[in-house]
N, C-alpha and C positions, 0 to 999 in steps of 0.2 A: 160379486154385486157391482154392478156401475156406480161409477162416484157421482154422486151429483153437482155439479159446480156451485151450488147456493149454499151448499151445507158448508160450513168452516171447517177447517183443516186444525189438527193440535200438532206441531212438528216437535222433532226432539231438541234437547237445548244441550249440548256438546260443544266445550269448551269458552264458553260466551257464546254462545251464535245458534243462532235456529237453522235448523236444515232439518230435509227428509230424509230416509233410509235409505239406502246406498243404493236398494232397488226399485224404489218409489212405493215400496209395500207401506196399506194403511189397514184399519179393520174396523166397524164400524163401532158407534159408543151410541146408545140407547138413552132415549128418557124412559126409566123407571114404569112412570104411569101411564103415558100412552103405548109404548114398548114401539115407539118410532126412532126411527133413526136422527140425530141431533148433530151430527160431528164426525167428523172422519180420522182418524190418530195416524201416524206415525209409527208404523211397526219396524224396532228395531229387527236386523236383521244380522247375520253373522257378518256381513260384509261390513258392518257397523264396527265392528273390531277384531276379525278374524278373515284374511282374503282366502285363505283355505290351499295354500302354499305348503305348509307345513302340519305332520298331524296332530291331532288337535289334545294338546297336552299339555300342564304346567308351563313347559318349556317354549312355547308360541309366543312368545311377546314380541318377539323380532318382527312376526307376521304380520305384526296392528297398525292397519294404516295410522298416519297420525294424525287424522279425527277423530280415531276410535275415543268414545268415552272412557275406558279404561288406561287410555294412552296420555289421554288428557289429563288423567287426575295424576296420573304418577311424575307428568312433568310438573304441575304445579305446586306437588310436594315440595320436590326441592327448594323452594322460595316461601310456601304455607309453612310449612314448619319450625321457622324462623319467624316468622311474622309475632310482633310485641302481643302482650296482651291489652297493652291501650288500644292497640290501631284494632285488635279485634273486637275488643268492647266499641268501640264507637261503633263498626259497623252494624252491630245488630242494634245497636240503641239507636242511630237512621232509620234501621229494618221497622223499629217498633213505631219511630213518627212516622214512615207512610203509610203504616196500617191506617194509623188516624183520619187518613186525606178520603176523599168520599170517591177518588176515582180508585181505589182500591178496595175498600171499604165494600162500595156498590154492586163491582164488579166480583168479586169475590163470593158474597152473598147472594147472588143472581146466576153463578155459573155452578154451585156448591148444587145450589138448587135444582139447576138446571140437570145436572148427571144426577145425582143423587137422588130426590124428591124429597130432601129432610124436610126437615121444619123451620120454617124463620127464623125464630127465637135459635136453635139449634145451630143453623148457619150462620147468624153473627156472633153470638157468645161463644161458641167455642170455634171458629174456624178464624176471627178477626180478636175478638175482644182478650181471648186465654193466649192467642199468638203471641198479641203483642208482649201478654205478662210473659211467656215462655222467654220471648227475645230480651227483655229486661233482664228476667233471672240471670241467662249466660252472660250478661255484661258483667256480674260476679264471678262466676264461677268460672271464666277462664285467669283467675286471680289463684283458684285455689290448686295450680300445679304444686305439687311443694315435693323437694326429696329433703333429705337425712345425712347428717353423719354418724354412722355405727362403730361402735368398737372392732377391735380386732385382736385375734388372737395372734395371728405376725405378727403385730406391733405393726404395721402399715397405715396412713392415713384412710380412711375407707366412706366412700361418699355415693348414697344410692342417690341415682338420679331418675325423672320420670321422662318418657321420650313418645311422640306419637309414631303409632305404627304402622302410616302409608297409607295406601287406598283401601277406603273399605266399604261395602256394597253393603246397602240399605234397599229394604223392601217395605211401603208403606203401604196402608189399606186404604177401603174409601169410606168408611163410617165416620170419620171425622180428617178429610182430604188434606186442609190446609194444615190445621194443629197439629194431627197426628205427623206429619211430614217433617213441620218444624222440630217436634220434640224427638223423631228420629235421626235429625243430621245434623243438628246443634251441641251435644256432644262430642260426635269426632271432630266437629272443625273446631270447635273452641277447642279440643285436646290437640289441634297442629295438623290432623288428619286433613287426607282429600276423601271426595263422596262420590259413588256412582249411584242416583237413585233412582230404583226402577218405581214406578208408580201403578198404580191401582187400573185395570183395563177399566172401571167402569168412571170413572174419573179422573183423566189424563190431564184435560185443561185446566180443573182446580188445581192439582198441584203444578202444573210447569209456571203457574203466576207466583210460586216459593220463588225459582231459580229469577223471574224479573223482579221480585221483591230485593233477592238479597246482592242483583247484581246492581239495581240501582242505589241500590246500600253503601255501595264501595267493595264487597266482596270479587277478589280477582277470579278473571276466567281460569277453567278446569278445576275450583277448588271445589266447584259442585257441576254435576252433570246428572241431567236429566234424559233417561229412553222411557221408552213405553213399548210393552212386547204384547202381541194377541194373546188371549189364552192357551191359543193350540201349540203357539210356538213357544211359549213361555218357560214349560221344563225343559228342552235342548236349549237353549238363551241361557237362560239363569244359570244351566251347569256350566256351559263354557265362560262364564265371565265367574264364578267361582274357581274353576278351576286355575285363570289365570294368575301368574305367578306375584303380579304388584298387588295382587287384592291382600289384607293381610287379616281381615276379619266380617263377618257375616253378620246383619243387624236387623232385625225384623219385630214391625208392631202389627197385629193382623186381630182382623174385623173378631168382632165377638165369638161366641160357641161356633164351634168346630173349627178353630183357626189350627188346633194343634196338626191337624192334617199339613198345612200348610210348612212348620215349622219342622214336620217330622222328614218333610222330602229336601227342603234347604239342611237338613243338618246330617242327612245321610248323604248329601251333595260334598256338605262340608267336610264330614267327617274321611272323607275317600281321600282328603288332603290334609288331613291335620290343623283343620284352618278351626279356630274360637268362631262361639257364636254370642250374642246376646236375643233372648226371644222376650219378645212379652207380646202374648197371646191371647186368647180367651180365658172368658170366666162361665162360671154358671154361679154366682154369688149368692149364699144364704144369709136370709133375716130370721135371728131368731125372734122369737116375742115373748116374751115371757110373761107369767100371771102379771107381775107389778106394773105391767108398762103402761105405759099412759097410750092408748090406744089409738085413741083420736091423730095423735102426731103421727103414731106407727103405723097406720093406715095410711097416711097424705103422705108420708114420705116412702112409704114403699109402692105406694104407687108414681110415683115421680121418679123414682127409680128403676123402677120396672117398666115405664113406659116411653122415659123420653126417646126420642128422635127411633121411636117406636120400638123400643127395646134391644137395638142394634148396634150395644156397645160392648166392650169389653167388661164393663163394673158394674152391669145393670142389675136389679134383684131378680132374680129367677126364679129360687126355693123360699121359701116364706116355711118356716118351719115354728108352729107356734104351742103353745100350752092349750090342753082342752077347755079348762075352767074359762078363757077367755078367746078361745075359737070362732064362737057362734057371732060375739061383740067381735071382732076384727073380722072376721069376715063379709059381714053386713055391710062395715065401713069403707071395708076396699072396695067392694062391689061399687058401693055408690061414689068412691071417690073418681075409681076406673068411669065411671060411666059416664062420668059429667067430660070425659078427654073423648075428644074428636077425631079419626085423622083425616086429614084434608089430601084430597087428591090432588089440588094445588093450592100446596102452601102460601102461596100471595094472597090468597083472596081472604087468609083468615090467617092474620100473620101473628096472633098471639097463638095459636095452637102449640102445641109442643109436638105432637104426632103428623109425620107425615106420610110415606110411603114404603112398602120395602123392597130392598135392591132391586129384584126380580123377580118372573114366575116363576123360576127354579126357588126361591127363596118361599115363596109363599106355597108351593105345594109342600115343601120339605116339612113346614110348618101343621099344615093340615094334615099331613100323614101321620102326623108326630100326634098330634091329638086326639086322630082318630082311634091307633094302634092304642095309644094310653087309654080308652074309651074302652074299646073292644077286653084290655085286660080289666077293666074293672072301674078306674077311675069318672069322675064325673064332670062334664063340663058345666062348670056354675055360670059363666059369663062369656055372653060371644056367639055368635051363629052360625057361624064358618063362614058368612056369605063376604064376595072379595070384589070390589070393583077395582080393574086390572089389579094391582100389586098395590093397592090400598084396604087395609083391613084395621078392625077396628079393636079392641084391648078384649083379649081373651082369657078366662082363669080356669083351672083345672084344679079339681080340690082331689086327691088320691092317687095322683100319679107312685108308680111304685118306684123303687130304686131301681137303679140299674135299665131301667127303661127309657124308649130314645127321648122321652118327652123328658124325664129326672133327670139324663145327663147332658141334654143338647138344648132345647128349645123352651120357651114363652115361661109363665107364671105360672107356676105350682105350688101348691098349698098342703103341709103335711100336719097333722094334728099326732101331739105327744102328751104323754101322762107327767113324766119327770124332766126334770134338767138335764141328767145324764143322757138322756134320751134326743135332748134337742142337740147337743152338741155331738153328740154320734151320727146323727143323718147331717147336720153340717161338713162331718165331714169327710162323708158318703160319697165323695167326689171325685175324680181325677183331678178338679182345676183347684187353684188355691189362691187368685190374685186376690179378692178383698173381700167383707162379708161386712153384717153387724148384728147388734145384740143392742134388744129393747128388756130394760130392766130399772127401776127405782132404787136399786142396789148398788151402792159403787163399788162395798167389798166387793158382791158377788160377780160384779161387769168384772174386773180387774183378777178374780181368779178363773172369770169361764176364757176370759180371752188369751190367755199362754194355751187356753187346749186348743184353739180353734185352726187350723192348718188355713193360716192363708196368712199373703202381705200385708196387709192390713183389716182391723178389726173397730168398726167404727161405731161407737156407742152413744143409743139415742140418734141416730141420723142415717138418711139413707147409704148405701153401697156405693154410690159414684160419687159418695166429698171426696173434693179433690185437695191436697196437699200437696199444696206448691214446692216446698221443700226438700218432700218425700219421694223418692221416684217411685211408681207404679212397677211393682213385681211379682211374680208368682214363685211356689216355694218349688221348682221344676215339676214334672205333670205336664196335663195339657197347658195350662197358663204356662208355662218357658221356666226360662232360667235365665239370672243375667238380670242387669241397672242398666237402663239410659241413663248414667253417670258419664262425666269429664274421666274419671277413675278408669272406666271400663274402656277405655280406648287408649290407653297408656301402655305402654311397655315399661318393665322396671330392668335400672340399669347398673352396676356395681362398678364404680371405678375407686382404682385402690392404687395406692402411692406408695413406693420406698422413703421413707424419710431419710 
């Protein structure tokens, strides 16, 4: 396709400095809702770090020009991994007052937008306002390296130390572009680490404004680098920059239901080298609801969980598994709560909405198939019409999706009605995924003994599936949701140094 000279360009950002790909390859980036072209990317390309001199193996690093983004980050180790923890805390605590400043602010919110279609509300609270609290947190948490002195059975002084492990290659999604970006390279680097991050094809330019975020911050060049690959080239790319011998670990946050796809081809990538990974991936989240709950809340919040920024997160509710005696009453009330949510095909124009658009037409037929197949077996659509202007649709429910079915394990708000207790927490967790769930009960014994049974990271009682806990890193118990903390921890190397006295 001819490039249009009107349309903006997103180039790569390797080692400080913006440049295109070695062969001027770009691929286009879509607005969601009109399905028009918006932007033109920067496709990295192997000459981005591979001149193709030598073959293409562990052993290649000799061969990397020195722009290569992977070339980049491994020089900047050397000096990153030393660097105080003061000088690191300050910089992302800059990081979190520019967010504040309205030319970032604006911009961020406008371009989130612009690739995406979320929702207003959506693209400032969690792509601006949660950033900045992320960048706060690691102004701690790069405090919390800590090693040990252990006993020893020689008699030896024996002192474990914690050390970062070199370059390591991060893959972010585009459901939440900015945040999610931040919360993926903010551990390696506060643990001493350098970062390769490939970014989301469908939103390039929200995250390359991280790398001018953090480099106006004070952050040194190569300690973050930023490519962007097409989709077609994407799995030869990715392998050869895993493959590469400075990478020392594999980090991946990826878009809601069916990300495991994603984590399972990075980790068979990785596993061909022995290389760790950390994934945190999808969810399909169950609400249980049980006879005592207070209804009214368990309706408004499972629908605010199930629908924000149109149901395209990782913690969204998706299984709604409830007791019969109180079936008829919750489901009446989601209905109507669902009903009063809009989505705007442009979110400016109605910028309290929480619903906006979803990624694609690939996204939204995958969706329709999903309901119709669950249709065809039995299930009922309570809420929803199918009807879609471009890749905007409006809050759908399905009361009787069965297990095991693409709608139970993959896609939208499902409704399953049960007799007992034991019964709701067995289709909870009926599942592959396991990142978070919750449980509506007036019981605290009985919250505090159903939730040791309930297979996921977190189980949140009384409140929707997506409270966030800042604290807490978001993980799944492996399954499709991953394996592995966005922890300071998880990017460490431990290290035993032992002394003759």
């Amino acid at each position: 396709m001819a490039e249009s000279n009107e349309l903006p360009s997103v180039p790569l950002f390797i080692d400080g400095q913006y440049r295109n790909a070695c062969n001027a390859a770009t691929y286009d980036v879509y607005n969601p809702a009109t399905i028009q072209v918006i932007e033109h990317a920067a496709s990295a390309t192997a000459q981005d770090w591979y001149d193709g001199s030598f073959p293409r193996t562990s052993s290649f690093i000799d061969a990397i020009p020195s722009e290569d983004a992977v070339k980049a980050a491994q020089k900047a180790f050397n000096t990153w991994k030393s660097t105080t923890a003061g000088s690191k805390a300050a910089i992302f605590r800059k990081a979190a007052e520019l967010l504040s400043l309205d030319r970032y602010r604006d911009r961020i919110v406008q371009t989130v937008i612009e690739e995406t279609r979320t929702s207003y509300p959506w693209a400032k609270i969690a792509n601006v306002d949660a950033s900045a609290g992320v960048l706060l947190k690691h102004c701690d948490f790069v405090y919390s390296i800590k090693g040990e002195i252990i006993s020893s059975d020689s008699g030896r002084d024996c002192f474990v130390q914690k050390l970062p492990m070199g370059v390591i290659f991060v893959a972010s999604p585009w459901n939440v572009p900015l945040g999610l970006a931040l919360i993926s390279i903010l551990p390696p680097i506060a643990a001493g680490n350098t970062v390769v991050l490939k970014t989301s094809e469908y939103c390039p330019a929200s995250q390359l404004i991280v790398g001018e975020l953090l480099k106006e911050a004070g952050l040194p060049d190569g300690v973050l680098n930023i490519i962007h690959i097409s989709r077609d080239d994407s799995p030869v790319r990715v392998a050869e920059i895993i493959a590469h011998s400075a990478v020392r670990k594999i980090a991946c946050t990826a878009e809601f239901t069916g990300s495991d796809r994603v984590g399972k081809l990075l980790a068979l990538e990785a596993a061909k080298h022995l290389k760790p990974c950390v994934f945190e991936l999808g969810g399909k989240a169950p609400s249980i609801v049980l006879n005592d709950a207070n209804i009214e809340n368990a309706a408004r919040d499972i629908a605010h969980g199930a629908y924000v920024n149109s149901g395209q997160i990782c913690t969204s509710t998706e299984r709604v598994i409830v007791q019969r005696e109180v079936s008829q009453k919750l489901i009446g009330t989601l209905k109507a709560c669902a009903t009063k949510m809009k989505a705007e095909k442009d979110p400016l124009k109605n910028r309290n909405s929480i619903l906006g658009c979803l990624i694609s037409p690939d996204a939204v037929k995958t969706v329709i198939s999903a309901i119709e197949e669950a249709v065809s077996e039995g299930a009922e659509l309570i809420l929803g019409d199918m009807k879609v202007d471009g890749t905007c649709m409006q809050p759908h429910i399905v009361l009787g999706a069965k297990p095991g079915s693409r709608l139970w394990e993959r896609e939208i708000c499902t409704i399953a009605v049960v007799d007992t207790v034991d019964e709701s927490v067995d289709l909870a967790n009926a599942s592959a995924y396991s990142l978070t769930s919750s449980l509506w009960t007036e019981n605290m014994a009985l919250a505090w003994s159903l939730a040791s049974r309930i297979r996921a990271g977190k189980v949140i009682i009384n409140g929707p599936t997506n409270t966030p806990e800042s604290r807490y890193p978001q993980h799944g118990w492996g399954g499709a949701s991953g394996y592995g903390t966005f922890t300071v921890e998880s990017f460490l190397n431990t290290q035993l140094v032992s002394f003759r006295k």
